[in-house]
C-alpha positions, 0 to 999 in steps of 0.5 A, a space after each residue: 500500500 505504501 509502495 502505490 501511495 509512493 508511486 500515486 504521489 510520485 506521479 502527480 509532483 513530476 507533472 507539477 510546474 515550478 510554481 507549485 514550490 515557489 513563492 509567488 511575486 509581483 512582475 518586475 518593473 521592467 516587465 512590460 518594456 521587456 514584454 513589448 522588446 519581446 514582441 517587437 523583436 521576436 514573436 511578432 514575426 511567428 504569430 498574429 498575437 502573443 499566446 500569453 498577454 502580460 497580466 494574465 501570466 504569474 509570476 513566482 521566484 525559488 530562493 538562489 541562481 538556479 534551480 532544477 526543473 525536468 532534471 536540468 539547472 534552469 534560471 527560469 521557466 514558463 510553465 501553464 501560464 507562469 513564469 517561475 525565476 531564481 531569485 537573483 533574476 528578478 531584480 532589474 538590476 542584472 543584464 542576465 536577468 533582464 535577458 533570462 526574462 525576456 527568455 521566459 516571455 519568449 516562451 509566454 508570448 509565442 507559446 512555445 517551451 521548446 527552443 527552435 531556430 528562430 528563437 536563436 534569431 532573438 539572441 535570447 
């Protein structure tokens, strides 16, 4: 019985975001200018419309510079609507967390959480 809780509980946590351990957060101030340099620069040439507008994505944050998510060292992620960062990204005073960001919205706004060709086009 112990075993098929295990394996039960198991099941559920690996399908779970990152944002189910996290803590959750206001968006950064530069939030928006990086949603529009986004557009601007990137999606707007895949789709008519972003997947995500930006008040309708959550935002969370895990205490350090990284984090593990699907067994890999991540600064950030973008999971069903949220956007999870390590903490030492969320403030606006690093160029890496302004470029991890705007990664993240990448994800947002083109709905895609794999990394093809023309993401490499936004140096993101």
């Amino acid at each position: 019985m112990r075993l098929l809780l295990c394996l039960l509980l198991t099941g559920c946590i690996n399908t779970l975001g990152p944002e189910e351990w996290a803590t959750p957060i206001w968006p950064p101030p530069s939030a928006q200018a990086d949603y529009t340099w986004v557009w601007d620069h990137c999606v707007s040439t895949i789709r008519a419309g972003p997947r995500w507008p930006l008040h309708k994505i959550r935002w969370y944050e895990i205490p350090g510079d990284q984090f593990t998510w699907r067994e890999n060292q991540v600064y950030g992620t973008f999971h069903d609507g949220a956007i999870t960062l390590a903490s030492a990204w969320v403030p606006d005073t690093s160029v890496l967390g302004r470029v991890v960001r705007r990664h993240e919205l990448l994800h947002a706004e083109s709905g895609d959480n794999s990394h093809p060709p023309w993401m490499a086009a936004c140096a993101l």
